[in-house]
C-alpha positions in Angstrom: -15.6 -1.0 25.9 -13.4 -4.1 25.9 -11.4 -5.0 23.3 -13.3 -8.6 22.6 -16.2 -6.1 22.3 -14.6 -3.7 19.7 -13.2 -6.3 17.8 -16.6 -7.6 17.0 -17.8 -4.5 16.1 -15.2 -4.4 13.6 -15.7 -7.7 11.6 -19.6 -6.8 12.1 -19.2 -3.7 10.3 -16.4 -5.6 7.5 -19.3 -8.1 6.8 -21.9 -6.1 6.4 -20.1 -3.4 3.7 -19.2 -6.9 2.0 -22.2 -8.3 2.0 -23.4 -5.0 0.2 -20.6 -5.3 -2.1 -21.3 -8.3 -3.3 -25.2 -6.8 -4.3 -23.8 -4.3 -5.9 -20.6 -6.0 -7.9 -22.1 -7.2 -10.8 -18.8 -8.7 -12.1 -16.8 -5.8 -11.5 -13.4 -6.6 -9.4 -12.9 -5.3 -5.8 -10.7 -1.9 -4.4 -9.8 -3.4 -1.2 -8.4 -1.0 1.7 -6.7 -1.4 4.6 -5.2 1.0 7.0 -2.8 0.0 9.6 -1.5 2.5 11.9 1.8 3.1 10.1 0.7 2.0 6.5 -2.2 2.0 4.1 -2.6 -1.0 1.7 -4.4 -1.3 -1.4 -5.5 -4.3 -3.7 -7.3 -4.5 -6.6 -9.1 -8.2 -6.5 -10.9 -10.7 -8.9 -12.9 -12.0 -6.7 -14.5 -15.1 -9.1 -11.3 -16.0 -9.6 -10.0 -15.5 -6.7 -6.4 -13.5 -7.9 -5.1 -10.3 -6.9 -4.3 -8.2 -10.0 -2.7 -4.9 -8.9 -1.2 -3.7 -5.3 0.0 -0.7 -3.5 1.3 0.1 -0.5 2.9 3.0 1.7 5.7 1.0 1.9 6.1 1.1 -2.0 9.8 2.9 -2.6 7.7 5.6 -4.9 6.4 8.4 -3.2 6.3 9.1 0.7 5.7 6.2 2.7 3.8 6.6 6.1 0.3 6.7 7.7 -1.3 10.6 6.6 -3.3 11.6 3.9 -0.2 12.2 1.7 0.6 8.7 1.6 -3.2 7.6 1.1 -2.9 9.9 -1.8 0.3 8.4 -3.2 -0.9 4.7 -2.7 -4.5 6.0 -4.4 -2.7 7.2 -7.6 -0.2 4.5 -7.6 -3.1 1.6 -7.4 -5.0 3.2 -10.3 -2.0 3.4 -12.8 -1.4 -0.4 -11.8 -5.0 -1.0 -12.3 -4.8 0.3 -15.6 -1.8 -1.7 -16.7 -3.8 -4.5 -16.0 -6.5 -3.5 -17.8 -9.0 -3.0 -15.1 -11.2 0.4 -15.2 -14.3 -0.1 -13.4 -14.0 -1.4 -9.8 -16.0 -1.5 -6.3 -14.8 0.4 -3.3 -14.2 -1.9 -0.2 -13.7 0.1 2.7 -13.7 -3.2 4.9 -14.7 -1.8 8.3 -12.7 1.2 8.3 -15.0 4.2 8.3 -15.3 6.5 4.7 -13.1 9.3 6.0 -9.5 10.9 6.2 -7.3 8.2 4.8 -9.9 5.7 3.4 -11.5 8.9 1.5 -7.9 10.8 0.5 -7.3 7.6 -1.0 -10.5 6.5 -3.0 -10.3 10.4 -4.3 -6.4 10.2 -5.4 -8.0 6.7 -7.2 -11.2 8.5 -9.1 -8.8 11.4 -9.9 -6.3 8.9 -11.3 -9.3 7.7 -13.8 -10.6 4.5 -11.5 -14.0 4.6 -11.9 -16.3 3.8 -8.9 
């Protein structure tokens, strides 16, 4: 498979979990994932008002930084606390394209542990 060919595959997949998202939101704001392959990012977005309200990365100085499941756990607690602060407790899970397992999953657990609910 070319690469053209996987890369459309990708944003295929990304559009299609949005599109369900946005069904499904009902005013709630947005868990965005993404997963690199050194890092794993995390934002929690307002998507009517267009404003990111609470981040978390790998590369945060708290906790191990990296690309395993430790660090998906890390970011996963880390983005719910900040969620919190900012008064957000209910949210949608947006995997983007990336498939619901390994780090994607460690780190929506760490997050539904960490009292996000979702």
């Amino acid at each position: 498979m070319s690469k053209k060919r996987a890369d459309t595959l990708f944003e295929r997949r990304r559009q299609r979990v949005r599109y369900r998202l946005r069904q499904a939101a009902k005013g709630r704001v947005r868990l965005s994932v993404f997963r690199s392959s050194r890092h794993i990012y995390a934002q929690i977005i307002d998507d009517s008002a267009g404003h990111t309200l609470a981040a978390a990365s790998s590369l945060d100085g708290k906790g191990k930084g990296g690309s395993d499941k430790e660090a998906a756990i890390a970011v996963g607690k880390l983005i719910a606390e900040r969620a919190k602060a900012a008064g957000v407790e209910r949210v949608v899970f947006d995997r983007g394209g990336f498939l619901y397992h390994g780090r994607v999953a460690a780190l929506a657990d760490a997050a539904r542990e960490a009292g996000l609910e979702f």
